[in-house]
C-alpha positions in Angstrom: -11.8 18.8 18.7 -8.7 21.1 20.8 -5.9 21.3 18.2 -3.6 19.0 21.1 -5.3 16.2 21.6 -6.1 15.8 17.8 -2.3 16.1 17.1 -1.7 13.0 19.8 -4.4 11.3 18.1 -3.8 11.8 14.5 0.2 12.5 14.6 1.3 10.5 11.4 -1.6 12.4 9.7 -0.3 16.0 11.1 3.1 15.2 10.9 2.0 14.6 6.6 0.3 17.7 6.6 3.5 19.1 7.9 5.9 17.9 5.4 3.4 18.2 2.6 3.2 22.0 3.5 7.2 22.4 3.6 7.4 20.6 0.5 5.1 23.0 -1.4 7.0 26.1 0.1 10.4 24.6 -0.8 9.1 24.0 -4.8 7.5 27.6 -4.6 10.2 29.0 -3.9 12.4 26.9 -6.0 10.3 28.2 -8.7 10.7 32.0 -8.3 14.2 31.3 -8.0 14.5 30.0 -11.5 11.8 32.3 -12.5 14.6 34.9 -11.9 17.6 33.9 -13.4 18.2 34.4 -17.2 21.1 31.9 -17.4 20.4 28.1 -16.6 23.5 27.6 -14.8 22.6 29.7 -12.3 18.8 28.3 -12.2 20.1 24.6 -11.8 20.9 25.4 -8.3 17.4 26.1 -7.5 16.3 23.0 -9.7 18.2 21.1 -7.8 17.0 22.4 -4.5 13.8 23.2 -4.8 12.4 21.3 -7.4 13.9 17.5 -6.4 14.3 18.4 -2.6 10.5 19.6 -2.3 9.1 16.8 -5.3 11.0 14.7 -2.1 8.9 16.1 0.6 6.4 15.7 -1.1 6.4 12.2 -1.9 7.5 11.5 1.8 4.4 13.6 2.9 2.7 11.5 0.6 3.7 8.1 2.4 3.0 9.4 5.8 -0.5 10.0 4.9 -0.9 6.5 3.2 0.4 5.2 6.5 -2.0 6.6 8.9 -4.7 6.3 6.1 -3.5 1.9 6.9 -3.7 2.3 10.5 -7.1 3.6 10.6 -8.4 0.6 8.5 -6.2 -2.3 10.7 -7.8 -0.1 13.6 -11.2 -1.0 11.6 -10.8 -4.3 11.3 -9.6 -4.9 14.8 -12.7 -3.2 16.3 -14.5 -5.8 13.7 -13.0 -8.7 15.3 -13.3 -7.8 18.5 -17.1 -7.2 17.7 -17.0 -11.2 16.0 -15.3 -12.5 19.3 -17.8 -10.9 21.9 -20.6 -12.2 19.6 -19.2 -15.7 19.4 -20.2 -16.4 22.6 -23.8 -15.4 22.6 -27.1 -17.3 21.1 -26.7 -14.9 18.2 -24.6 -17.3 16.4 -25.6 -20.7 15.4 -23.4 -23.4 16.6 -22.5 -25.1 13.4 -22.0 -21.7 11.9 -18.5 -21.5 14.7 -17.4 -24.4 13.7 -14.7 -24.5 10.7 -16.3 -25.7 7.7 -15.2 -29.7 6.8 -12.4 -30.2 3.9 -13.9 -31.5 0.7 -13.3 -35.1 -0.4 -10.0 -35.6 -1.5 -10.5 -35.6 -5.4 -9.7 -38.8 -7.2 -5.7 -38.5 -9.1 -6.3 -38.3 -12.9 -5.9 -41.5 -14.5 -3.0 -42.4 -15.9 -2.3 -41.8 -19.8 -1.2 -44.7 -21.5 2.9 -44.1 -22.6 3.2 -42.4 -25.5 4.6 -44.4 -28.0 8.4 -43.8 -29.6 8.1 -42.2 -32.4 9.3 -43.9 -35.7 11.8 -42.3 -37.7 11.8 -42.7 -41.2 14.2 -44.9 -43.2 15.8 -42.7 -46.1 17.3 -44.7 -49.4 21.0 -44.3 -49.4 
């Protein structure tokens, strides 16, 4: 498939790539930043950018591919029902199987329990 139309097809899924790709070369780099400084107040800045900003985009990559992974399954499931619909209207499907099935008899309310009788205290000798 030509790299364009498969980026207008699948655009959530490249744009995941994408941002999972930047996220990796922001915590690289965040890495050989700290990797090179002796002190830890000078490798906090590079903590702080690399490691949280990329663990971001990384997560948010992350989410973009779980939402196109969703939209091919609702896509699924509509191509499903459409496929149900069409054949709804054929001889392939018995009648009585359209129709929706009938409510069970209403069950019959528990009897009623007798009222619990007050309970008797004892009498204590003064």
């Amino acid at each position: 498939m030509e790299l364009g139309k498969w980026l207008r097809v699948a655009w959530d899924r490249a744009a995941a790539l994408a941002v999972i790709v930047i996220g990796a070369v922001v915590v690289i780099i965040g890495w050989i930043g700290v990797s090179g400084e002796p002190y830890p107040a000078k490798q906090l800045p590079f903590m702080m950018s690399g490691g949280v900003g990329g663990m971001f985009l990384l997560g948010v990559g992350a989410l973009f591919w779980l939402s196109s992974d969703l939209r091919d399954e609702w896509t699924k499931l509509d191509r499903i029902e459409e496929a149900l619909l069409r054949l709804s209207g054929t001889d392939l499907v018995e009648p009585q199987a359209q129709t929706p099935a009938a409510e069970p008899p209403a069950a019959e309310p528990p009897a009623a329990e007798p009222p619990a009788a007050e309970p008797q205290l004892a009498k204590v000798a003064e």
